[in-house]
NULOFI-952297 format. One line per 10 residues: number of its first residue (from 0); their letters; for each residue x, y, z of C-alpha. Coordinates in steps of 0.1 Angstrom, whole numbers, always signed. Example, Ala and Ser with C-alpha at 12.3 -4.5 7.8 and 13.67 -1.06 7.14 Angstrom:
0	as	+123,-45,+78 ~ +137,-11,+71 $
***
This chain:
0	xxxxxxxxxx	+0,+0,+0 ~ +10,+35,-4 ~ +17,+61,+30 ~ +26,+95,+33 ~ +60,+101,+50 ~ +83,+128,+60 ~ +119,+123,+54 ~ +135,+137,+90 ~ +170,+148,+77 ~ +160,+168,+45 $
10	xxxxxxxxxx	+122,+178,+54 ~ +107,+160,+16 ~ +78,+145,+17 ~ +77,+110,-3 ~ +46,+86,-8 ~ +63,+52,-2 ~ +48,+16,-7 ~ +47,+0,+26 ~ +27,-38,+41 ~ -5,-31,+50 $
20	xxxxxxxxxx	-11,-32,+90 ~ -26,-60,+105 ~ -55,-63,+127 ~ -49,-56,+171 ~ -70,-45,+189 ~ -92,-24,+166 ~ -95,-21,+129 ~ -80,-22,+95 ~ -95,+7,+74 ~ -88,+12,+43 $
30	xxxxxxxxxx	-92,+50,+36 ~ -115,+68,+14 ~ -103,+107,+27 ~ -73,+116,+56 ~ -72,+153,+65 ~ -40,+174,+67 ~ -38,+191,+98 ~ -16,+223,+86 ~ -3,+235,+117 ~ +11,+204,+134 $
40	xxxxxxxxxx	+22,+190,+107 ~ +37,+223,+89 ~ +54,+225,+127 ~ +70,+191,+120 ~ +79,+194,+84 ~ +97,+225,+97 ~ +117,+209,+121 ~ +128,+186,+95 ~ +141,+209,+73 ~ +164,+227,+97 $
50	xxxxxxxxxx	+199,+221,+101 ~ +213,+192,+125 ~ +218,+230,+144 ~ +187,+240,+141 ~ +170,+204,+155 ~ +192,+204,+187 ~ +181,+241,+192 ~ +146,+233,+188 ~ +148,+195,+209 ~ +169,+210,+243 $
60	xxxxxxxxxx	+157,+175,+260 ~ +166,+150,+230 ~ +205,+168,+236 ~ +205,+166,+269 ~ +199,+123,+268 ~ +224,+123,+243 ~ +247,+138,+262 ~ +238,+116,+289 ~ +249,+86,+267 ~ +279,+101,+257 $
70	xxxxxxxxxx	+288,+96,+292 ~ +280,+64,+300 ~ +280,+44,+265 ~ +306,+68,+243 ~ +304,+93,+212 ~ +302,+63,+190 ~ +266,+49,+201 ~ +255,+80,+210 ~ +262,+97,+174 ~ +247,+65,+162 $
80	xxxxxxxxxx	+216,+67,+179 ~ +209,+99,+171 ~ +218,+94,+132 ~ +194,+60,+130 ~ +164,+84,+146 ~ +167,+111,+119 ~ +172,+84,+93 ~ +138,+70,+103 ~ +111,+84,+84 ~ +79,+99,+99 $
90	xxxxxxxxxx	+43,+90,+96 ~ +23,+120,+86 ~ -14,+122,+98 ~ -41,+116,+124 ~ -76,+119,+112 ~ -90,+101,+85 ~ -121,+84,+74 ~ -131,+49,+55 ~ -143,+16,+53 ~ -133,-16,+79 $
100	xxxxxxxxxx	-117,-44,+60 ~ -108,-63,+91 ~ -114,-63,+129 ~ -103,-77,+158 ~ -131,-59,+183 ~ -167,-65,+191 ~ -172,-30,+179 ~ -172,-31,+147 ~ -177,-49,+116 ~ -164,-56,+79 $
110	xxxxxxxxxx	-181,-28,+60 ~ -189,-3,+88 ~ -183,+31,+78 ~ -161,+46,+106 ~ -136,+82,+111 ~ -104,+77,+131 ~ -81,+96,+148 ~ -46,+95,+167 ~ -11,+100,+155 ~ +10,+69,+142 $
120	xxxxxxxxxx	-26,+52,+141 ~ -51,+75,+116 ~ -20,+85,+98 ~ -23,+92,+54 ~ -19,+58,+40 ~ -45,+32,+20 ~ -49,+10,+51 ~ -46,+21,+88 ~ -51,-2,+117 ~ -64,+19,+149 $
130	xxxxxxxxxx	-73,+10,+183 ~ -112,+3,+189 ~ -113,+37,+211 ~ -97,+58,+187 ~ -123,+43,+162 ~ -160,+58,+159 ~ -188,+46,+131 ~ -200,+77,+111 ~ -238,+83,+111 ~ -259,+79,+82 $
140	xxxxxxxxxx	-260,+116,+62 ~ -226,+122,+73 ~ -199,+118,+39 ~ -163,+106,+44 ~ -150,+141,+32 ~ -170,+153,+64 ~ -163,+128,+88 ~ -125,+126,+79 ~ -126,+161,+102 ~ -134,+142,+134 $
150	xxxxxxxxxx	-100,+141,+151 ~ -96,+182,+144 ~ -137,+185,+156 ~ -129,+166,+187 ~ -102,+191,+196 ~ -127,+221,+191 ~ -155,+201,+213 ~ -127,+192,+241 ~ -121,+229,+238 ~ -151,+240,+245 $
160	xxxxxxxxxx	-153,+216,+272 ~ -126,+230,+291 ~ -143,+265,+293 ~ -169,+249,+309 ~ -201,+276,+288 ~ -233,+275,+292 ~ -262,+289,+275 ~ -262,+324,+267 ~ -222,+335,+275 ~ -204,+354,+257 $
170	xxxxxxxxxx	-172,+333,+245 ~ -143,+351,+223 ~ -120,+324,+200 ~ -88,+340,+191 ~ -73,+320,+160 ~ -99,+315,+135 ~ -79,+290,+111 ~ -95,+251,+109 ~ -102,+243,+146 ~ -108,+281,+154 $
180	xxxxxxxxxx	-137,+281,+128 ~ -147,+245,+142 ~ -149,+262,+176 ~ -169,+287,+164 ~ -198,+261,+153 ~ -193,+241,+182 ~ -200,+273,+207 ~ -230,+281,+187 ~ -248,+248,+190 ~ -240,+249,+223 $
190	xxxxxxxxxx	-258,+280,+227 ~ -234,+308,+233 ~ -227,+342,+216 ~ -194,+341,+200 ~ -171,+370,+186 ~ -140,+355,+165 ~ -109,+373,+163 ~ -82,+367,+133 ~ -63,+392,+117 ~ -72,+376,+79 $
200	xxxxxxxxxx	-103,+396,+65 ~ -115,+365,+47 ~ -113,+340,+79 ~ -129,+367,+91 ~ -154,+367,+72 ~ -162,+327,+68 ~ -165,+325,+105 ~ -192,+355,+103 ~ -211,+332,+78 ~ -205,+303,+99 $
210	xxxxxxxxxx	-225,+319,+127 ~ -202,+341,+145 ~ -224,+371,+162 ~ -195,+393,+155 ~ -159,+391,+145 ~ -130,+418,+147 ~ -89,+421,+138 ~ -70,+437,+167 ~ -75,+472,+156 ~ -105,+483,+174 $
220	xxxxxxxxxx	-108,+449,+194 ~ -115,+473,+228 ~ -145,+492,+216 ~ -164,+457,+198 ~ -159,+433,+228 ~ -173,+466,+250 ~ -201,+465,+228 ~ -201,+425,+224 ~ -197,+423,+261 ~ -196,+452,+284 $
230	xxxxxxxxxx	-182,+430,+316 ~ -161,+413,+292 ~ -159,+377,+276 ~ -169,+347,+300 ~ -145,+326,+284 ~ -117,+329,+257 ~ -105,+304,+234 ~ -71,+303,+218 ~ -69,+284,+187 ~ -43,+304,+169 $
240	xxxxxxxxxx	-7,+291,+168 ~ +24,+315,+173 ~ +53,+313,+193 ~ +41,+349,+207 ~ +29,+354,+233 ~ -1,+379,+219 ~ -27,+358,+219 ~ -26,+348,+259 ~ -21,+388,+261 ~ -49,+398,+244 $
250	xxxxxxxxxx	-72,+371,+264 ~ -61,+389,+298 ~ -76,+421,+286 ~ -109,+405,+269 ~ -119,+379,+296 ~ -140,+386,+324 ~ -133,+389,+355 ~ -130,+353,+373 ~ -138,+345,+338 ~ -115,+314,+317 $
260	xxxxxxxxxx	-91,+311,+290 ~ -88,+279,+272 ~ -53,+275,+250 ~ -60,+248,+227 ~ -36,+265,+200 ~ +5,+263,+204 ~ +13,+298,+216 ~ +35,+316,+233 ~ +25,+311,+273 ~ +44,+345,+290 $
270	xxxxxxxxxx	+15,+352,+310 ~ +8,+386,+325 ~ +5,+381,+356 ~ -9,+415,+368 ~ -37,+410,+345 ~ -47,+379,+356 ~ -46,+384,+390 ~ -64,+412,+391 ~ -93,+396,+370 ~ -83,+358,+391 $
280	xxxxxxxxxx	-90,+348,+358 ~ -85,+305,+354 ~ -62,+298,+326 ~ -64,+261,+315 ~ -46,+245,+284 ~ -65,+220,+265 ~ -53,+186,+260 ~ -57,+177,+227 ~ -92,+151,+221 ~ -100,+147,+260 $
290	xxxxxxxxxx	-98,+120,+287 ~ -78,+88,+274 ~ -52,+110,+251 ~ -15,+99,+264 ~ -32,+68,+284 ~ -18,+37,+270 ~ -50,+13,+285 ~ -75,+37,+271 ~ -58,+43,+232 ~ -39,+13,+223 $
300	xxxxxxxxxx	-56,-16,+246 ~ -87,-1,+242 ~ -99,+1,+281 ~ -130,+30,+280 ~ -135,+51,+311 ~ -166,+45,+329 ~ -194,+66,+317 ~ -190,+94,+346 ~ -158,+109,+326 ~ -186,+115,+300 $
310	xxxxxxxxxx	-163,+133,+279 ~ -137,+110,+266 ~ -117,+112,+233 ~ -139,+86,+217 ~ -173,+101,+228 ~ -160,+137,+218 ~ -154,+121,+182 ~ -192,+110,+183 ~ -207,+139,+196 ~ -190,+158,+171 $
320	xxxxxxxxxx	-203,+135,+141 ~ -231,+137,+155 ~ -232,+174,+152 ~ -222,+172,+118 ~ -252,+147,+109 ~ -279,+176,+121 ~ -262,+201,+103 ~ -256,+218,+132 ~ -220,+227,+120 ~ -213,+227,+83 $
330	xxxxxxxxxx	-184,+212,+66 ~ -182,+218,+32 ~ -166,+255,+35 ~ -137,+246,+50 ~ -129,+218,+26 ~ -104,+243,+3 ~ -84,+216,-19 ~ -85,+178,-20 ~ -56,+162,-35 ~ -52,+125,-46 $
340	xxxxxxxxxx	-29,+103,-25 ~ +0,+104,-54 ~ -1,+142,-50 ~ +5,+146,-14 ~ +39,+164,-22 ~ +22,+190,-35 ~ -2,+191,-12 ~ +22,+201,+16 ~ +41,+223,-7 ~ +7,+246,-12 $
350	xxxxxxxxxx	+5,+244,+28 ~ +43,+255,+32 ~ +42,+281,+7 ~ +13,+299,+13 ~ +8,+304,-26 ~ -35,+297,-20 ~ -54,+306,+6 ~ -63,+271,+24 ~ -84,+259,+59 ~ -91,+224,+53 $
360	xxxxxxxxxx	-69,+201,+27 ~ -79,+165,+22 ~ -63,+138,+9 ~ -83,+115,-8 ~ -80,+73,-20 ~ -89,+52,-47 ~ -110,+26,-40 ~ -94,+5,-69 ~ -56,+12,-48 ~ -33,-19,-32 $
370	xxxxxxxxxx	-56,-47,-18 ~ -61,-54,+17 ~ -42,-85,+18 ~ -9,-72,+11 ~ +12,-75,+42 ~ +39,-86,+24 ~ +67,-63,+6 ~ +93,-76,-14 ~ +120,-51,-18 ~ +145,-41,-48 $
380	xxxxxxxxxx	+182,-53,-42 ~ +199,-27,-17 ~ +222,+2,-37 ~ +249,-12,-19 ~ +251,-46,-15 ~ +261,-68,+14 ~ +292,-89,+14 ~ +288,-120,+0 ~ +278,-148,+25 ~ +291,-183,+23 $
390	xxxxxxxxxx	+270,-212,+11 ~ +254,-229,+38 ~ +249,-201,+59 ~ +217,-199,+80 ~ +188,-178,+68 ~ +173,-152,+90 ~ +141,-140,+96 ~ +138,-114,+122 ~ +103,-101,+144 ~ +105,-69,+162 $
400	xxxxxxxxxx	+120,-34,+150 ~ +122,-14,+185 ~ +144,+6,+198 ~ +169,-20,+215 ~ +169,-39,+178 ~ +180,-10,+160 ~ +205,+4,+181 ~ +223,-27,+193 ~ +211,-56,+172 ~ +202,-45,+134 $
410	xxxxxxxxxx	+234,-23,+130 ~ +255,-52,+140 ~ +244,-80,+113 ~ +261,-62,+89 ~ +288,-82,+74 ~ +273,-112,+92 ~ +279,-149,+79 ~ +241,-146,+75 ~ +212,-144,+45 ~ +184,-116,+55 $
420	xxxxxxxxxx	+152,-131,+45 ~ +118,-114,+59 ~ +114,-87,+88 ~ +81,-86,+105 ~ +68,-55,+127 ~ +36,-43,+140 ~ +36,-16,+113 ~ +45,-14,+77 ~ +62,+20,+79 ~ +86,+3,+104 $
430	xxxxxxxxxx	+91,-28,+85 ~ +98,-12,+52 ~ +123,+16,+66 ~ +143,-12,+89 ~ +143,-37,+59 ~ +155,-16,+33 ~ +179,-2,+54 ~ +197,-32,+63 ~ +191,-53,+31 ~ +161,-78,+38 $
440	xxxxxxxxxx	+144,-96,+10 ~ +111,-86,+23 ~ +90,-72,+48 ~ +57,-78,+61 ~ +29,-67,+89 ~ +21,-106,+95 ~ +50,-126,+116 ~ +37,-159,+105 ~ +49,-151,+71 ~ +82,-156,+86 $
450	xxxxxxxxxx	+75,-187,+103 ~ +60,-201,+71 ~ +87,-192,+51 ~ +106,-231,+42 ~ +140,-208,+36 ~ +138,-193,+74 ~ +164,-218,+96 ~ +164,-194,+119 ~ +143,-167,+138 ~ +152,-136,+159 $
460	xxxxxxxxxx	+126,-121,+179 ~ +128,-89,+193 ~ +94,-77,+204 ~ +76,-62,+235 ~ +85,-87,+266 ~ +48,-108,+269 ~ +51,-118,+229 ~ +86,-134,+236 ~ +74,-167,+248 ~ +48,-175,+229 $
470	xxxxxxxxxx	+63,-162,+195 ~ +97,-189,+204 ~ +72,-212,+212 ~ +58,-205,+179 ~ +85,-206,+159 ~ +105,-233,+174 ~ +72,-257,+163 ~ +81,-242,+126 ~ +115,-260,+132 ~ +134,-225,+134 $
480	xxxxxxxxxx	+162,-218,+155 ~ +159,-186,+182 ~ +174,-161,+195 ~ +151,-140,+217 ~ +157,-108,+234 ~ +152,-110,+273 ~ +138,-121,+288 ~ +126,-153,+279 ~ +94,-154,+299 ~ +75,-133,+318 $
490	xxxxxxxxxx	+55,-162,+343 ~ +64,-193,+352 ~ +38,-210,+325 ~ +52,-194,+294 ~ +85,-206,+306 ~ +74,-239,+309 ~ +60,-236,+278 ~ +94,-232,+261 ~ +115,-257,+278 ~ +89,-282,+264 $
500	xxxxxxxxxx	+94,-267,+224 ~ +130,-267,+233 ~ +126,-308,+241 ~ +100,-318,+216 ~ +118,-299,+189 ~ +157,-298,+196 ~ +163,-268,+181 ~ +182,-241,+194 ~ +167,-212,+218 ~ +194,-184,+229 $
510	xxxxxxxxxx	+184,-157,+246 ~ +200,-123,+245 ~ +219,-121,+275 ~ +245,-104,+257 ~ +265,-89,+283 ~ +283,-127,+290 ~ +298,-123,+254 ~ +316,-88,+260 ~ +349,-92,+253 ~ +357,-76,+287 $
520	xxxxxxxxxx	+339,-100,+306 ~ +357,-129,+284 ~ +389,-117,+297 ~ +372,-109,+333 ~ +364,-148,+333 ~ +396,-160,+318 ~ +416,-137,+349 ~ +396,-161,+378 ~ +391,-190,+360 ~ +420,-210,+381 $
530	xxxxxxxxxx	+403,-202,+412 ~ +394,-227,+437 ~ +371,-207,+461 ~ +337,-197,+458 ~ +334,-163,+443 ~ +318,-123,+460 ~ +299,-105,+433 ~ +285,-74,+432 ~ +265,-60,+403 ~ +254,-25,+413 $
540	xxxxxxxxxx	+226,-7,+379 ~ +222,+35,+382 ~ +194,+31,+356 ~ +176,+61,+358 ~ +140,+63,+358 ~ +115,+51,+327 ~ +85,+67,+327 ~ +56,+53,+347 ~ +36,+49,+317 ~ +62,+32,+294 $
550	xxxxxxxxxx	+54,-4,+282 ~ +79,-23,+305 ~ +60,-11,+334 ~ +27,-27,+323 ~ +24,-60,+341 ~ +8,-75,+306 ~ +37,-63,+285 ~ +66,-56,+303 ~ +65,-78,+335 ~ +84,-43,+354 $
560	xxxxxxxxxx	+124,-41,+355 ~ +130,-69,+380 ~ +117,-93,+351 ~ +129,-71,+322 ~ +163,-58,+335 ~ +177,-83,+362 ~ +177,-111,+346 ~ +206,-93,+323 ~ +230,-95,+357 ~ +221,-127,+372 $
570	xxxxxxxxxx	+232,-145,+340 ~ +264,-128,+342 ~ +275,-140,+377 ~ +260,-171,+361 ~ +286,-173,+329 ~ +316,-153,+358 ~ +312,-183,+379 ~ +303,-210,+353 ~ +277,-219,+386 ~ +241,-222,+389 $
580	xxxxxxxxxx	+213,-201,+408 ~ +197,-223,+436 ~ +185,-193,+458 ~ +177,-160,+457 ~ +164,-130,+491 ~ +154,-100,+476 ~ +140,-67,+488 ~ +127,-36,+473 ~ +113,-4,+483 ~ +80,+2,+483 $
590	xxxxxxxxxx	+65,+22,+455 ~ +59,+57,+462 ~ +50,+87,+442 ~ +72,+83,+411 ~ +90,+50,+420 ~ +74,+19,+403 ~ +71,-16,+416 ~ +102,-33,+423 ~ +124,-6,+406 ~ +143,-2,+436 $
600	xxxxxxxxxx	+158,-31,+450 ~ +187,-58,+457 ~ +184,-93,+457 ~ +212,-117,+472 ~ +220,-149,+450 ~ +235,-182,+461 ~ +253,-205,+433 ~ +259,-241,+437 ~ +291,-235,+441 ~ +291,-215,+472 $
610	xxxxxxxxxx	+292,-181,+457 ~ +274,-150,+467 ~ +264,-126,+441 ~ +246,-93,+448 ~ +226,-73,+423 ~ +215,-36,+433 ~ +191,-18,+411 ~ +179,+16,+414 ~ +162,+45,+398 ~ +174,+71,+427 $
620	xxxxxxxxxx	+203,+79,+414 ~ +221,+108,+392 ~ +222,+100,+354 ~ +252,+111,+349 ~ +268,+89,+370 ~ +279,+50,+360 ~ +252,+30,+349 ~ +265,-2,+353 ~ +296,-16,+376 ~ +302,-49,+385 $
630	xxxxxxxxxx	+329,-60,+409 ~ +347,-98,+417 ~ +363,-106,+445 ~ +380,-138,+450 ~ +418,-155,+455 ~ +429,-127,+467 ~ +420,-107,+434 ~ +395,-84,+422 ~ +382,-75,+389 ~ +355,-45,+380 $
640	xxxxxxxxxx	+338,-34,+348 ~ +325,-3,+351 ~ +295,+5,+318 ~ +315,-20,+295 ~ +342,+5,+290 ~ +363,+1,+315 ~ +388,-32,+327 ~ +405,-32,+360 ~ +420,-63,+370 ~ +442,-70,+406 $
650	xxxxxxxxxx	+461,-93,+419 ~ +486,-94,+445 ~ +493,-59,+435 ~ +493,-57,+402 ~ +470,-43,+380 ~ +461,-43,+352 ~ +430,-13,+332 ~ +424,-12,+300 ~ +398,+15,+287 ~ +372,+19,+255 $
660	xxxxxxxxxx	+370,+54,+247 ~ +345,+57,+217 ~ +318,+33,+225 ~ +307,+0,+250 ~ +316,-34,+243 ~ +286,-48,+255 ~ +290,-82,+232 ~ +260,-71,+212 ~ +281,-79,+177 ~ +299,-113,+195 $
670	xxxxxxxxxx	+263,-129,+206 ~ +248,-124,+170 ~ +281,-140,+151 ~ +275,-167,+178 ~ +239,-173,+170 ~ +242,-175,+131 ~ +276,-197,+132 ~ +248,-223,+155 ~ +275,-221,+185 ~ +251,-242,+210 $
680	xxxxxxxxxx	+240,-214,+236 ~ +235,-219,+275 ~ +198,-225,+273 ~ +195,-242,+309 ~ +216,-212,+325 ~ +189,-192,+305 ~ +161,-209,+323 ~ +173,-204,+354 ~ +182,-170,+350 ~ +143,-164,+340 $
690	xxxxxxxxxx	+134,-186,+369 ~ +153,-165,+393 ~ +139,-133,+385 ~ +105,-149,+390 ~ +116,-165,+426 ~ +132,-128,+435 ~ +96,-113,+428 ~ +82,-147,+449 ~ +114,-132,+475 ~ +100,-96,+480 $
700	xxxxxxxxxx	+63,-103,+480 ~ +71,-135,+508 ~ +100,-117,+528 ~ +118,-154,+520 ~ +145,-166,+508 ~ +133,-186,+479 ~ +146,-218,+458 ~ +159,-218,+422 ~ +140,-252,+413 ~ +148,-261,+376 $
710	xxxxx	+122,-291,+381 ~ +95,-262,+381 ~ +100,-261,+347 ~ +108,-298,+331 ~ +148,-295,+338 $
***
């Protein structure tokens, strides 16, 4: 199929063939209109096209982390990172209207008529999968030209919310561009007077034949809101979008007092103060749709609000078609241009220009375009081509395209003994930017296509923690070899689960503990590997904290950072000592405020061997400090790697330091080569690394000391 995307280094925009997505939680629609929202994306497009000077000038907090990992991982990664974001291109779009092809809720069905809305989900492509609550049917009498307005119309309505009007005030909207003129209608059928304020004579002038009472520039403003309202506005709404302040200015002298200004529009926010307090005016800025925007369980897993927050995103987007279906607000004005798909370059290029006047800019979609049952891509052979790999080599299919995979994983099967066969991800923008980018044969939005495919020998899976089990399990029944990212499991079932593939099929399952294949640690291991004592470990993690609502957090999908991080530095001590786990005491402080479950704690590990190893985890710390530091002590010798950069070695005086200045050696590159050369991995070491992050958690909920019981599991 055919998306919209914006090329981040130059600013161009290019309509690429991509997989169509696949059905989640919502619904595959295939598109009959998208509309272009002008001023966010014009703000974005803008970005783009600035220098590498200009983007760090307008990103101060993207800098600042990559000056963080400068400091703890080196230039090299850091520059990296950094380059591999901008070389990513960017989905354009969020509201769009069509026809569902697919589902996967009770909601809807095949051939509902439905608008959709939400960035990276509604975005301006033939096919879109979105989440069931960012997905609302369209009512008879309403067109798809019309309804693909919802997302902007549900901004207005949460808007108008906020100011909290009721019949008869007197409401001034500042900004009368797409959701400005919206706002207008939406005041009106709610009953209110409305004066709109723009300095352009002809929005001016649509927005007075779209019902305003009265509308005014700034000269003169003074004398017409006296008139309009002698006491002043009851509420103001800003909809324009400037980086001056102005707008908030003019809202301080035009409100009432103890009156309320609403900033839906990106403006400058230098409020004067004396103005406000005087009037103890309430200023309140608008987010976006309403209740459920930025909530991960209400947008992507499609969990509604109960009905008292009456005014969510989704039921904004209804109340606003419904508006639209009684002719209550009227459409068909502020559709100025409607472009075909093929011509969105020049559809941005009339926004960015200014060369027409334009409100509302549509993109519209053949119904005879790419059918719905293309998920697969087969791409032309890369520009510059990869070395040749010897015959016999294994054939890869990978699953997965986060962040983790393209910073430390993708980069480094370049020049790999290995073919690159399919890449599967959750969307076909991702799929078709990482597979062209590193030379895949194909890409798809469908991972079985991978499993099914009789060239595949071998499958890497790099997804979102609770799809790692059952996608090996999966994929080991296809009678692939695996290599899954950490950590193997998140429960004890799913677990078990995999150590019965592994022994029905015999094929290989690595997991990517990659730390044990550093070449620091191999010379950390070599430097005690005479000794005849049990060994002291210490592994201390400065990790910083990850936002509460990030994935890893949710107990579904993540399984928390005792389950998604720990089980990194248990299998170190692990491959240090060449010993197994048989017991594990672990405490954590309690969660408080910012601090998430089980982000903060250390759990003590006995080997079968008699070593101790300690692992301490916390989010309290400064960033800037070492992330990662892990000391041996045994024989009268001591050894310390400090973030995978830094050797020491001691013994009996002597030392010995060796030092990595441009980047880690994390043994990112070293566990790949060993996983396509079919070096047989340390699966039961893996299993009860997985099984004693699960008995740590057992160890802080119990206050016990807990056993590491490979039985548990079929070993």
């Amino acid at each position: 199929m055919k998306q919209v995307l914006l090329d981040l280094q130059s600013g161009s925009i290019q309509v690429e063939n991509v997989p169509v997505p696949t059905t989640t939680r919502g619904a595959v629609v295939q598109n009959a209109y998208s509309l272009i929202s002008a001023g966010t994306e014009s703000s974005l497009i803008n970005l783009a096209q600035q220098s590498l000077v200009g983007k760090a000038k307008a990103r101060p907090d993207d800098v600042k982390k990559i000056l963080q990992k400068i400091g703890t991982d080196g230039p090299l990664p850091a520059y990296q990172q950094a380059m591999g974001r901008l070389s990513r291109p960017e989905p354009l779009g969020y509201s769009c209207a069509g026809t569902v092809v697919s589902t996967g809720a009770d909601d809807f069905e095949v051939g509902d008529r439905v608008a959709c809305g939400g960035a990276g989900h509604a975005v301006h492509a033939e096919y879109v999968s979105v989440p069931r609550n960012l997905c609302v049917k369209i009512p008879d009498g309403v067109s798809f030209q019309e309804a693909a307005f919802t997302t902007v119309g549900s901004i207005a309505m949460h808007g108008v919310r906020n100011a909290r009007v009721t019949v008869g005030e007197s409401v001034a909207v500042i900004g009368l561009g797409l959701i400005g003129l919206l706002s207008v209608q939406v005041l009106k059928a709610a009953g209110c007077r409305v004066i709109g304020i723009d300095i352009d004579r002809e929005k001016l002038a649509l927005a007075s034949s779209l019902g305003a009472d009265i509308v005014s520039n700034y000269d003169g403003l003074t004398e017409r809101m006296n008139a309009f309202s002698p006491f002043g506005a009851d509420a103001v709404i800003i909809t324009a979008a400037t980086r001056s302040s102005a707008p908030i200015e003019a809202a301080g002298r035009l409100v009432r007092s103890q009156g309320r200004v609403v900033v839906v529009g990106n403006v400058g926010m230098d409020v004067p103060r004396d103005v406000f307090y005087e009037k103890e005016a309430e200023v309140v800025v608008s987010r976006s749709y309403g209740p459920g925007r930025y909530d991960r369980n209400y947008e992507e897993k499609g969990v509604d609000y109960p009905i008292y927050v009456r005014w969510t995103e989704r039921r904004n987007m209804e109340a606003f078609l419904e508006l639209v279906r009684q002719k209550r607000i009227d459409l068909n004005p502020l559709i100025t241009h409607t472009f075909p798909l093929e011509a969105a370059p020049e559809a941005y290029n009339l926004i960015n220009t200014g060369k027409e006047r334009f409100i509302g800019v549509l993109l519209e979609y053949s119904p005879n375009g790419s059918s719905a049952a293309g998920t697969v891509t087969h791409l032309p052979e890369p520009a510059t081509r990869r070395p040749a790999v010897p015959a016999g080599a294994r054939t890869l299919g990978c699953i997965g395209a986060g962040v983790h995979a393209l910073s430390a994983l993708y980069p480094n099967l370049s020049g790999l003994p290995v073919n690159l066969a399919g890449l599967a991800t959750a969307t076909g923008l991702s799929a078709q930017t990482v597979a062209k980018k590193y030379g895949f044969s194909y890409c798809t939005t469908d991972y079985h296509k991978i499993l099914e495919d009789p060239e595949i020998d071998a499958v890497m899976i790099t997804t979102r923690n609770d799809l790692h089990a059952p996608m090996a399990v999966e994929a080991l029944h296809a009678g692939k070899d695996v290599f899954v990212e950490k950590p193997l499991a998140t429960d004890i079932d799913e677990l078990r689960r995999v150590v019965e593939a592994q022994n029905e099929t015999g094929r290989q399952v690595r997991v990517g503990f990659n730390r044990r294949h550093s070449p620091l640690a191999l010379r950390m291991k070599a430097f005690f590997g005479n000794r005849t004592t049990p060994a002291i470990l210490h592994y201390r993690v400065n990790a910083g904290q990850i936002p509460s609502e990030h994935w890893v957090h949710d107990d579904e999908q993540g399984g928390g950072m005792l389950i998604s991080e720990c089980c990194h530095f248990i299998d170190f001590m692990q491959y240090i000592t060449g010993a197994r786990p048989v017991q594990v005491y672990a405490r954590a402080i309690e969660p408080t405020g910012n601090l998430q479950k089980y982000d903060n704690f250390q759990a003590t590990l006995t080997f079968d061997d008699g070593s101790l190893g300690t692992v301490t985890y916390t989010t309290l710390g400064d960033r800037s400090y070492s992330k990662e530091m892990v000391e041996v002590f045994c024989g009268n010798a001591v050894g310390r790697i400090t973030d995978f950069r830094d050797l020491e070695l001691r013994r009996d005086g002597k030392v010995s330091r060796e030092r990595r200045w441009l980047a880690q050696e994390k043994g990112f590159a070293e566990e790949l080569q060993a996983f396509v050369k079919g070096k047989e991995p340390d699966f039961v070491g893996n299993v009860a690394t997985t099984l004693a992050t699960f008995a740590a958690w057992e160890s802080i909920d119990t206050g016990t000391p807990r056993a590491i019981d490979l039985s548990q599991v079929g070993l």
